[in-house]
Structures are given as structure tokens and as C-alpha cells.
N, C-alpha and C positions, 0 to 999 in steps of 0.2 A: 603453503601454510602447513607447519605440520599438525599430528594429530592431536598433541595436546592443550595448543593454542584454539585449535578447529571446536574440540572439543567446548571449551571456556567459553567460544563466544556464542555456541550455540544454547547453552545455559542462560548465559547474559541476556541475548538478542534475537534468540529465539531460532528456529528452520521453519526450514533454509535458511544457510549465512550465504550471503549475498556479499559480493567480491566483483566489481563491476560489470561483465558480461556474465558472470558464471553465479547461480546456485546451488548450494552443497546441502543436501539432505544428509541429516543425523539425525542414526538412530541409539539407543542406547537399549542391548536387552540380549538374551542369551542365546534367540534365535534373530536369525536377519528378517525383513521385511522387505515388500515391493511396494517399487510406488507406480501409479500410474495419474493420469493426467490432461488438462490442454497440449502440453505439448507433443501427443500423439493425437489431440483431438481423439482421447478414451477408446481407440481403436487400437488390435494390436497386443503384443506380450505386454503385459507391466514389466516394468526395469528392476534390474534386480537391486539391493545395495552391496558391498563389498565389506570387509572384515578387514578395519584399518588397525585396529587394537583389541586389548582385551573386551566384550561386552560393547562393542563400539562398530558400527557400521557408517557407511556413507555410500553417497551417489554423486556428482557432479554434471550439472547440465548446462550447454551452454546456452544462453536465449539473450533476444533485443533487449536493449537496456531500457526500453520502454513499457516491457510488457505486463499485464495483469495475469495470474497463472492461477488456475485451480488443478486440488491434486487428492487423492487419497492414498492410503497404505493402506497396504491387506498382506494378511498371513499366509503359507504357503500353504493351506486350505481355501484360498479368492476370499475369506473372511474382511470384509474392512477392520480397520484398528485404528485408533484413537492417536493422535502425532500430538503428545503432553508437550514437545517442545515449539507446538504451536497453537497458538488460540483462536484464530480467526479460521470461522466456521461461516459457512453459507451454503444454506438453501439449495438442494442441486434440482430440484422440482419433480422429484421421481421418488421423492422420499427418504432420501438421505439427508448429507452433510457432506460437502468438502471442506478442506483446507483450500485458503489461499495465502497469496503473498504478491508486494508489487516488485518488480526489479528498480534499480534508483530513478530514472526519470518519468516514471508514471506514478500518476497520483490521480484518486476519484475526481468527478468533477463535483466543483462546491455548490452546482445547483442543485442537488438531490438534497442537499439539508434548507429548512425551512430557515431566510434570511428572515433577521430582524426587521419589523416596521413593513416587508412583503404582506400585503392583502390578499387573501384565502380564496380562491374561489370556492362554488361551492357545486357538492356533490350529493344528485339525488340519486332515489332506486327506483328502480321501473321493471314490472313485468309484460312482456309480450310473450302471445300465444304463438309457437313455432309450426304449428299445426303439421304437414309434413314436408316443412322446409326445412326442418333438422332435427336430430334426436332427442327424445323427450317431446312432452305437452309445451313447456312454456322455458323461457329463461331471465332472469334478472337481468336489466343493461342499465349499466353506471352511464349520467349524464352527468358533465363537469361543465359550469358557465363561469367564464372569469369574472373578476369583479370588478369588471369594464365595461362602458355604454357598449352593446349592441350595436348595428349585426353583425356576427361572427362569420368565418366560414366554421364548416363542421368538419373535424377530425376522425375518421371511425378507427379507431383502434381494436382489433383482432388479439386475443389473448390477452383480451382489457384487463381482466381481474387481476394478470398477472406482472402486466406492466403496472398496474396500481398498486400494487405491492411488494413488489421484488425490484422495482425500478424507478420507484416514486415519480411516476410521470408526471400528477397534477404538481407536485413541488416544482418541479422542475419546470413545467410551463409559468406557474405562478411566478417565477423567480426571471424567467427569462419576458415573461411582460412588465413586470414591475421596471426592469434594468432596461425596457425599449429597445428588445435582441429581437423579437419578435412582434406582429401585431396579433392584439388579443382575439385567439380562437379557441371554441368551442370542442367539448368530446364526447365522442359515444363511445361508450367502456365496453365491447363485447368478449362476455368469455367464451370459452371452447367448451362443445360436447364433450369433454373428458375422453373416454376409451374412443368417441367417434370423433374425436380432433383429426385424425389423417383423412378420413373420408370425409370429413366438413370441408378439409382447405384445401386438398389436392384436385384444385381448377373445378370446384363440384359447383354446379348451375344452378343446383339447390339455396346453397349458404349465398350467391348474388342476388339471390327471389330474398333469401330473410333480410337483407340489407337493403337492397329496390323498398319492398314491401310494410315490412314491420320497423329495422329499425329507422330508416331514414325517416318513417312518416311521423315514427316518436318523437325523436330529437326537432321535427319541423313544428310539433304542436307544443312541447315543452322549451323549447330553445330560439331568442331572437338572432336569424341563422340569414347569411345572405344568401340573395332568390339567385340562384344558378340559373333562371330563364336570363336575365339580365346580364349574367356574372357567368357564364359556362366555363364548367372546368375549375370552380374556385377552391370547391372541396378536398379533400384527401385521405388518403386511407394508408396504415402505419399497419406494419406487423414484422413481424423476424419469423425465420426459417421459413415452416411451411405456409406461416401466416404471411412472412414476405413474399412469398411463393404465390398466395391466396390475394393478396395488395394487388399486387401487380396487375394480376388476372382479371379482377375485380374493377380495377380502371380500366383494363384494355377493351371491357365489355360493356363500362358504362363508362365515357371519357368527356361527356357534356354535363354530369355532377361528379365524377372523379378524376379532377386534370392534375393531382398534385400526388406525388406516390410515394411513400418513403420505406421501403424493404432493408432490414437489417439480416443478415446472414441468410437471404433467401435459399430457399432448397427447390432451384430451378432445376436442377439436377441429380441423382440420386445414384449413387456408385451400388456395386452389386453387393457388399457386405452392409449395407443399409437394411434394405429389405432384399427378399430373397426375387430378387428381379434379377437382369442382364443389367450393365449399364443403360441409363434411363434418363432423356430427358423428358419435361414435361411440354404438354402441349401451347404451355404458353411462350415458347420459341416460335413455332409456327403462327403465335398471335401477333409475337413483337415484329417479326419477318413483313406483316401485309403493313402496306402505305396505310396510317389511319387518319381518319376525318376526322379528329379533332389533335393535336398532337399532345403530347404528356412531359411534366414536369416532373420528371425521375430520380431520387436522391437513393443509391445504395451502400450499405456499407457491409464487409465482412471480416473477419478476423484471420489474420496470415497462417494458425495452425489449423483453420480450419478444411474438413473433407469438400466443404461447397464452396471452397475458394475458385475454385475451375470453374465450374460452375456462372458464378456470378461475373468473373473475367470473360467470358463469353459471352454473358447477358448483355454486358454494356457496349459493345460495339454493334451489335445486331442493333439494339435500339437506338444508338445515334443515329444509324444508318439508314433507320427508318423514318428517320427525320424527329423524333422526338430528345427533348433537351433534359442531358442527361448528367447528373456529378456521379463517382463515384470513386471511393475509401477504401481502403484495407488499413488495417488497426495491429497492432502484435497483442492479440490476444486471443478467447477463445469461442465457442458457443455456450453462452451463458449469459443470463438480462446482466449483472456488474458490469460489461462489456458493452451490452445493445445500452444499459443507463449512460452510460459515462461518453455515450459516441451520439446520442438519439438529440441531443440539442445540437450538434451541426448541419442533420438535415431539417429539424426545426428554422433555425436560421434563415438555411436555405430556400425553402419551400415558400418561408410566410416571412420576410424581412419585416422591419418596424419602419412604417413609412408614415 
């Protein structure tokens, strides 16, 4: 394509022009820019662009025709800068903004938007006291009841606040019981310590005491929840990265109320430019290793540019092995909820069919 067709349709249609497996960053300005990305998984140089004409830069990348991609630009001071010839911004949870774009064969899923004539469940707010089972005096826990006879199982969702918001999870179940993809279950919205989120979910016996303790016995007083005395193992617990990390762990230690586990990009393992460690797995390798008495229902997924893809590729044969019944995904795309939203209704599915 040359440069001044290139140039037109990025005006038109916006950058990246997208050209079946390849997208082309333009830029227009009298100094060049870098971009960086999912497709480094944000590790790594930012790429630079090149000088194809006057005032006119680009980049070309190749990527899955399927994929979901976020990216930003920044000045040759690591400043971010604003990409005018794209508009779609999201949340990166750190404070920012990225850019995104999809390549031709991916598209969001339509259950994150609220169908027509879908019945609402509904969502309350609750404080419990964390006392010293984790940072801070107390925290808020979102409980979500569909708006279906009872009893439920119960759901605990890890970094609730922000799958509620950045992931529209209750839409998303709402839509997917309304349509009979799943049977109607229950959720407990927990958010993160904030600054003490890595020391909450990295396998801490503490944050299983605030789940045991505080929140399971909220959601058991507020919520009509099926009796896991009867039903062992009906529950489940949902998180991404280190809260998948935290999922997992969390069922391995309690597997007679957590039989159902759904980890989205867990951070089972943790490379050395992560934190200033050695390469690192966590100890819940050694958990998935022992023969367990109760076995688990294990739904994983991760995104192909991501660092924890190794990781999680070695999680899932350790735990067939160990006898527990396991799916698990890789997606072309990145660490980021767009990605955990758009993929979190196949372990839904899977976990809780509509029966």
C-alpha cells in the first residue's frame, strides 16, 4: 500500500489500518513516536515508528486475525501521547488509558451489553469486618442474586469491584441465564486491598480465613445458596492473574465448598522481570502435584501474548494428572478484563451448564 493511500485511509478509518493479518500505526507529526503494547505483553523496548513521508510515520505489525490488541504511544521522553487517529480508549486499571483495536475476526462478546426484556438481578452492598485477615478494618462485598427461584450455588469473584465494572460481569450472567447458557448462580463481588493485592492473593492463608469466615457466612445469610453439606464442591471461585493464581489455591484448600474454579490469565508463575525475584513458581504447583480428596472442576484461560502463558501451559497437565477435570484456552489477546470479559462466559458455560 503506498504511502499516500496508507495515509487516506488512516484518516478515513481510523489506526491502525488494518489489512488482513497486519496492522499499520500512523502517525502524523514532526517528531516520530513509539508505540508499545499487548503485543509485547508491555515488556520490553516500545517499537519505534519509521519516517515513510513528509510529517508521516508508521509501524507495521503482524498479529492473529482474531485478536483484541491494546497499545499506547509515547514520546521519546516515555511520555504517553494521545493517538487523535484513534478513539477508543480504555481503562488500563493503573491509571491510565490505552488505545485499542480489534483485528477482522474478533468482535466483543454481545453478552456484556444489557439485552432487551433480560431480567436484572439484583445487587446489594455489605460490610464485613477483616479484622486481621487482611488490610484495613473492614471492606464492602457486592452480593449479586439473579432473578431466579433459588438455591444458587455461589460464585466468589476476586477483584469483584473490578470485574463489575470494567467486565460487566453481572450483565453478563444476567444474559447468559435469561438465554439458558447457564443455570442461575449467585455472586460474591470481592475487591482487592489495593497496594496489598499481591500480598492478599499470592497463596496468602489469610485472604482463605476472610473467604472461610467473613465472606462465605455473608453471602450464606443474605443469599438462598445451595448446602454444600449435600452438594460438595457446588461453589466456585473466579479471578484473573493473581487472583486466578489466588482461585485456584483457594479451592485446592477448600475443595468440599470450592469444587468449581475458573482462573483467567493466572499468575502461577512469575518470570524474573515481573518482580525482582529468580524465576518463580508459586506454591500452588506443589498443591496441584498431591492426589486430592475431593477432585476439581477447572476452567482456565490465557491470552497468547501473554508472560503467564508458560505458566498456565504447565498448570493444566499437572492437574489433569492429578486427577482433576480440567478445560483450558488460549485466546489472541492480552492481560487486560476486555479479554478476561469477552472469554469469562465460556468458563461460565462450562462450570454451571443450564440444566
Amino acid at each position: 500500500m503506498d504511502t499516500e493511500t496508507l495515509e487516506a485511509r488512516a484518516l478515513e478509518e481510523g489506526s491502525p489500518v488494518i489489512e488482513g493479518d497486519t496492522a499499520t500505526f500512523v502517525w502524523r507529526g514532526r517528531k516520530p513516536v513509539l508505540v508499545h503494547g499487548d503485543f509485547q505483553d508491555w515488556a520490553g523496548q516500545s517499537l519505534s515508528l519509521e519516517q515513510v513521508g513528509p510529517r508521516l510515520w508508521t509501524r507495521t505489525l503482524t498479529l492473529p486475525r482474531d485478536a483484541y490488541v491494546e497499545y499506547s504511544l509515547f514520546d521519546a521522553q516515555g511520555r504517553r501521547v494521545k493517538d487523535p487517529l484513534n478513539e477508543h480508549l480504555v481503562d488500563n486499571g493503573i491509571g491510565a488509558f490505552n488505545h485499542s483495536f480489534s483485528m477482522p475476526e474478533h468482535s466483543p462478546t454481545p453478552l456484556a451489553k444489557r439485552q432487551r426484556g433480560a431480567p436484572r438481578g439484583r445487587v446489594t452492598r455489605h460490610t464485613i469486618e477483616t479484622s486481621e485477615l487482611a488490610s484495613g478494618d473492614s471492606r464492602e462485598i457486592l452480593l449479586y442474586e439473579p432473578n431466579d427461584p433459588g438455591p444458587y450455588p455461589l460464585v466468589v469473584v476476586l477483584d469483584g469491584s473490578d470485574y463489575l465494572r470494567r467486565a460487566s460481569l453481572t450483565t453478563v450472567v444476567d444474559n447468559l441465564i435469561r438465554e439458558r447458557r447457564i443455570r442461575p448462580i449467585a455472586l460474591a463481588l470481592v475487591p482487592n486491598g489495593g497496594p496489598a493485592r499481591t500480598l492478599e492473593y499470592a497463596c496468602n492463608e489469610a485472604t482463605v480465613g476472610l473467604l472461610q469466615y467473613r465472606v462465605i457466612p455473608l453471602a450464606r445469610q443474605k443469599l438462598n445458596l445451595v448446602d454444600e453439606r449435600r452438594n460438595p464442591g457446588v461453589h466456585g471461585i473466579l479471578g484473573s492473574s493473581l487472583g486466578g493464581l489466588m482461585a485456584l489455591y483457594t479451592a485446592l484448600r477448600m475443595p468440599e465448598f470450592f469444587g468449581r474454579v475458573l482462573s483467567q490469565s493466572g499468575a502461577f508463575a512469575i518470570r524474573q522481570d515481573d518482580f525482582v525475584l529468580s524465576n518463580h513458581d508459586f506454591v500452588v504447583f506443589d498443591l496441584a502435584r498431591v492426589p486430592p480428596r475431593r477432585k476439581l472442576s477447572v476452567w482456565m484461560d490465557c491470552g497468547s501474548f501473554e508472560r503467564l502463558l508458560e505458566g498456565n501451559r504447565r498448570m493444566h497437565p499437572v492437574l489433569e494428572e492429578a486427577g482433576h477435570r480440567v478445560e483450558y484456552r488460549e485466546y489472541s489477546g492480552g492481560h487486560n478484563y476486555p479479554a478476561w470479559r469477552d472469554d469469562v462466559w465460556r468458563g461460565l458455560e462450562w462450570l454451571y451448564p443450564y440444566r
